[in-house]
BALUM-685350 format. One record per residue (C-alpha): residue number from 0; x, y, z; residue in three letters. Coordinates in Angstrom, 3 decimals, padded with zeros to 6 digits, always signed. Each point is the difference from the previous one (the first is absolute). Example, Ala and Ser with C-alpha at 12.3 -4.5 7.8 and 13.67 -1.06 7.14 Angstrom:
- 0,+012.300,-004.500,+007.800,ALA
- 1,+001.370,+003.440,-000.660,SER
//
This chain:
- 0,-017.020,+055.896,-032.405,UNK
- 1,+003.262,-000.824,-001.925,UNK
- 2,+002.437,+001.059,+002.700,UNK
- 3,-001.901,-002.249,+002.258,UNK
- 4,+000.078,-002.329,-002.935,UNK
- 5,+003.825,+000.989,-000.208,UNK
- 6,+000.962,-000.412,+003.431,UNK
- 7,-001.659,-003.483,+001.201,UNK
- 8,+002.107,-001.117,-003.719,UNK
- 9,+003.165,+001.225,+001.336,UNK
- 10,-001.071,-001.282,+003.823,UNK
- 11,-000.366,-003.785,-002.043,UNK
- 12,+002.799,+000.425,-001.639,UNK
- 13,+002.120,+000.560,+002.975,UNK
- 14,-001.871,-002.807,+001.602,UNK
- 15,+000.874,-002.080,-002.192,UNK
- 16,+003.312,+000.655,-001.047,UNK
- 17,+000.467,-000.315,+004.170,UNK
- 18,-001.844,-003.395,-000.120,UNK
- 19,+002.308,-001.055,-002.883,UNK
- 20,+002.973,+000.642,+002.259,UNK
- 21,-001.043,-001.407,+003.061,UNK
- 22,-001.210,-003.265,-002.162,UNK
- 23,+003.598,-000.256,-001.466,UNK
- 24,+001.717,+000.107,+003.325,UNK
- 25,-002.208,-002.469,+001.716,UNK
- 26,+000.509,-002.542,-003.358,UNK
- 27,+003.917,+000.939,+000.504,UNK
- 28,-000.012,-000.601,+003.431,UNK
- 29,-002.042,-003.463,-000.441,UNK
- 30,+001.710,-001.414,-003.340,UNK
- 31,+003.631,+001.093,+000.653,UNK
- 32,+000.349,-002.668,+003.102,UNK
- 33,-002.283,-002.328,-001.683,UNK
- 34,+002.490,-000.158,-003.368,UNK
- 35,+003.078,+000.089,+002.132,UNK
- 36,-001.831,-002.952,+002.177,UNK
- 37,-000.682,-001.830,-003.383,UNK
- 38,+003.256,+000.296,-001.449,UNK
- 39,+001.991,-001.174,+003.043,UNK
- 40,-002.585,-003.193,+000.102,UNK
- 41,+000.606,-000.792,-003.589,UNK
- 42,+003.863,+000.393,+000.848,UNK
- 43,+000.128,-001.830,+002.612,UNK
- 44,-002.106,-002.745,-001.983,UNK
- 45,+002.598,+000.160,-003.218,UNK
- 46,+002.796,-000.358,+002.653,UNK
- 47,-001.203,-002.699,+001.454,UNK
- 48,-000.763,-001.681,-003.885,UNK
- 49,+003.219,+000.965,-001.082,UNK
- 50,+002.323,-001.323,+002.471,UNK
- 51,-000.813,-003.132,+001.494,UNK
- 52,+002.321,+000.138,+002.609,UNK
- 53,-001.409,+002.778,+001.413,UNK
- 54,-003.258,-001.991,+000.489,UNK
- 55,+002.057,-002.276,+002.577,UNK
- 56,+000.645,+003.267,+001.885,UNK
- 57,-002.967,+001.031,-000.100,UNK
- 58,-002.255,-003.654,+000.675,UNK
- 59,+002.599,-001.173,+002.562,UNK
- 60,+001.124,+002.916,+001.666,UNK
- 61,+003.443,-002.057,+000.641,UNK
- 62,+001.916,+003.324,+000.174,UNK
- 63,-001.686,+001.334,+003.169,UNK
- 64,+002.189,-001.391,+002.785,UNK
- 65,-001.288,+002.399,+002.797,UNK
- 66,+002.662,-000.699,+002.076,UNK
- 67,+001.468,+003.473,-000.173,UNK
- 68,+003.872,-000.346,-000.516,UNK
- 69,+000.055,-003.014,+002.829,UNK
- 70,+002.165,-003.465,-001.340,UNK
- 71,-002.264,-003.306,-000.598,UNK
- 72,+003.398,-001.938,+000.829,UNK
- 73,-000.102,+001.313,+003.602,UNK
- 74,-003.990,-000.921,+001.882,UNK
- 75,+001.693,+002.241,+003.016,UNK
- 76,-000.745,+002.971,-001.858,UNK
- 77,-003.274,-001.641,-000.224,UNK
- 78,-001.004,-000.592,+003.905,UNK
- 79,+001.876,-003.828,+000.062,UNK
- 80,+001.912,-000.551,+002.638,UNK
- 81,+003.708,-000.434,-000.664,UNK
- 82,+000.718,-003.167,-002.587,UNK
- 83,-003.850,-001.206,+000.900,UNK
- 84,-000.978,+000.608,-003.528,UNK
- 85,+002.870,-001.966,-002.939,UNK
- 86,-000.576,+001.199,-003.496,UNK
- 87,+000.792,-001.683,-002.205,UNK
- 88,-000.933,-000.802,-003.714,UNK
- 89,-001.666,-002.923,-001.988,UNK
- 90,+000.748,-001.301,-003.181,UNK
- 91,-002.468,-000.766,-002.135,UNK
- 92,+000.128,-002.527,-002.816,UNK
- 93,-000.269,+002.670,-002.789,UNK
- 94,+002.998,+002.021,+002.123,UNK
- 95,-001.878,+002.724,+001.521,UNK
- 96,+001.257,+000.420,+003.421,UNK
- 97,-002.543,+001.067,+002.634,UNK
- 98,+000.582,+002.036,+002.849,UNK
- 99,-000.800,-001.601,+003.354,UNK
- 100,+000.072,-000.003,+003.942,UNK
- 101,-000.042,-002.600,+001.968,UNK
- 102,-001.433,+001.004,+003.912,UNK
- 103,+000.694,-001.832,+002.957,UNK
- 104,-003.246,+000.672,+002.647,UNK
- 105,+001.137,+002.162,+003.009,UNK
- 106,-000.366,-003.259,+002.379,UNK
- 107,+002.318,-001.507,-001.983,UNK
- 108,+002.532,+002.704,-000.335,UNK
- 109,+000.077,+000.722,+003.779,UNK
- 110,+001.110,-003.568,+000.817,UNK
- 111,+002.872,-000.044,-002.588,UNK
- 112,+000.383,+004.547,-000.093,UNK
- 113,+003.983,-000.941,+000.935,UNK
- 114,+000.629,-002.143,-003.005,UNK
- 115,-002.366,+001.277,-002.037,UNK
- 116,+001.445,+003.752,+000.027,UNK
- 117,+003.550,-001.090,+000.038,UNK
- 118,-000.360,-001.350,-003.947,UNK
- 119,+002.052,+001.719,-002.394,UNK
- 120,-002.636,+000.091,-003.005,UNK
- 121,+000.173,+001.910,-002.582,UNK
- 122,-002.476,+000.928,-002.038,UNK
- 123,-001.725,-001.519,-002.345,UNK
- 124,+001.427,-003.226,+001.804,UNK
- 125,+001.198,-002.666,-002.529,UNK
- 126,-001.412,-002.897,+001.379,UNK
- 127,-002.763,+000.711,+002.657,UNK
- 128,+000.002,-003.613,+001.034,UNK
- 129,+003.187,+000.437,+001.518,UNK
- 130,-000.992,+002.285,+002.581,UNK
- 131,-001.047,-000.299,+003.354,UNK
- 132,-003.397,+001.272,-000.355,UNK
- 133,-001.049,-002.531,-002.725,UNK
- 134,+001.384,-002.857,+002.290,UNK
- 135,-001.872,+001.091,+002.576,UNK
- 136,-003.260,-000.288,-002.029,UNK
- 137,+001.582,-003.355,-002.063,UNK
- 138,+000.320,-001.996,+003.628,UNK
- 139,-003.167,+001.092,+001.421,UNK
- 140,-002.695,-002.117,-000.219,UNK
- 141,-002.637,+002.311,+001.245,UNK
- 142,+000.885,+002.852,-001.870,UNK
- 143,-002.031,+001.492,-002.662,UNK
- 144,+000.695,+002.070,-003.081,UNK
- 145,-002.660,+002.723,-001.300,UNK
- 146,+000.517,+001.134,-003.863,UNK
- 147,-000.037,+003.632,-000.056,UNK
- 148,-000.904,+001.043,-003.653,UNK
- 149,-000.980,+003.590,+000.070,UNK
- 150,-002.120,+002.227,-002.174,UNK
- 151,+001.509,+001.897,-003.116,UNK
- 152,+001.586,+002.985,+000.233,UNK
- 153,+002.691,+000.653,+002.729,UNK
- 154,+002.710,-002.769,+001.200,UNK
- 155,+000.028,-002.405,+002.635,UNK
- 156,+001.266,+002.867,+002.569,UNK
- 157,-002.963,+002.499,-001.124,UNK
- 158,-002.507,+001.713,+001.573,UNK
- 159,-001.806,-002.484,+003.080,UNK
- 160,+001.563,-003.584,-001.041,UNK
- 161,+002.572,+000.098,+002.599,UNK
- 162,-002.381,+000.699,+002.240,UNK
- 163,-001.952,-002.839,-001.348,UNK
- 164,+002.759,-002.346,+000.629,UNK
- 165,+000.247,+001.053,+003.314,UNK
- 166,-003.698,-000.370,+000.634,UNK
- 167,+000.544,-003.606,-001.997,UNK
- 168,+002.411,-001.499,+002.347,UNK
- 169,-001.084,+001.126,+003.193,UNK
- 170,-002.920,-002.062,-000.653,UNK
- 171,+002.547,-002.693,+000.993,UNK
- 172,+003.080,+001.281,+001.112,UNK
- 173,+001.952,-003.321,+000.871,UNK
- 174,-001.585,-001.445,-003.611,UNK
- 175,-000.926,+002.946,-002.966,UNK
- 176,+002.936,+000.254,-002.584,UNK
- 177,-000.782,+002.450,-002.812,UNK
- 178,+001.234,-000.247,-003.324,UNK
- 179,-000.839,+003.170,-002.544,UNK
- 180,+001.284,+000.761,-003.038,UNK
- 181,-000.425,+002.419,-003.057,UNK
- 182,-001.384,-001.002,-003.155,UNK
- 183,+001.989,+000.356,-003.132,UNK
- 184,+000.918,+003.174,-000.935,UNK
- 185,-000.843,+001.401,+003.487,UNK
- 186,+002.700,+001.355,+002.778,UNK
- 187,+003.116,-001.337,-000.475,UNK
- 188,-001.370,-003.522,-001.934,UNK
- 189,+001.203,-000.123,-003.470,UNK
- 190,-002.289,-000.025,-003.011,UNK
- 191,-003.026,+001.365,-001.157,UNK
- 192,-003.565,-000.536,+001.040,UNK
- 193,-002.498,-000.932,-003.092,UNK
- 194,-003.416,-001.710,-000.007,UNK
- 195,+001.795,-003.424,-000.792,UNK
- 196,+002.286,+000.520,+002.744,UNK
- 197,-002.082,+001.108,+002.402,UNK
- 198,+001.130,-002.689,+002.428,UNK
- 199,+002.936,-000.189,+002.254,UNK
//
């Protein structure tokens, strides 16, 4: 009776010192991601306390361009037809200086594509009311001009927005003018976005 008594004590203790093991890997396994999850949360919190300025990057996402390497100062590299798209920038009263395009509808640019191409702009133009394309749209009575003021994140060349333009004008293609712009802070525009200046 006490080597049976002796045996099912070592079989439990076995058991259990296997149970013990198998309990400590699964609670390894479980809390080892869930502290290293915790204490990348709480870092990334105390970043974001910390430095302020990282917020912006974070809230505005002003950094992502998404154009991959291609140059907001030349809308070819964007789809735009040769000089159809000027950009240019705007000043605004504080001295920010926003990054625009100004987009002639293809109607429009067929009729004039001679004069139109043969330009010699460069880029960011100085004055875009010298140009043919905003003359065009000046001395038209009929023509219209849509206010392109994308999302956050990106640039005025990201993602679908020149397609958007596109679709935009061809509404109209004798009449649709697009002007677009980044917000502060965003492509090539000067400054930095905040809640206060969260306008153009």
């Amino acid at each position: 009776m006490s080597k049976i008594r002796k045996s099912a004590t070592g079989h439990d203790a076995r058991l259990q010192s296997l149970m013990g093991s198998v309990t400590g890997i699964v609670l390894k396994a479980v809390l080892i991601p869930l502290g290293v999850t915790v204490a990348v949360y709480v870092g990334i919190l105390s970043a974001l306390i910390v430095a302020p300025s990282l917020q912006a990057y974070v809230v505005y996402l002003h950094k992502v361009t998404l154009t991959w390497g291609k140059d907001l100062n030349c809308p070819e590299q964007f789809g735009m037809l040769r000089n159809q798209a000027v950009p240019f920038n705007i000043e605004t009263e504080d001295g920010v200086k926003l990054h625009a395009w100004q987009i002639v509808p293809l109607g429009v640019y067929q009729r004039n594509r001679d004069a139109i191409v043969d330009q010699d702009l460069i880029a960011p133009v100085e004055d875009v009311t010298t140009t043919l394309n905003f003359q065009l749209l000046r001395n038209d009575p009929e023509a219209r001009l849509v206010l392109y003021m994308h999302g956050t994140s990106g640039t005025l060349g990201s993602t679908i927005r020149p397609t958007s333009y596109r679709n935009i004008y061809s509404s109209a293609p004798d009449k649709i003018y697009v002007l677009t712009f980044d917000y502060r802070g965003y492509g090539l525009s000067s400054g930095v976005p905040t809640e206060p200046t969260r306008r153009p």
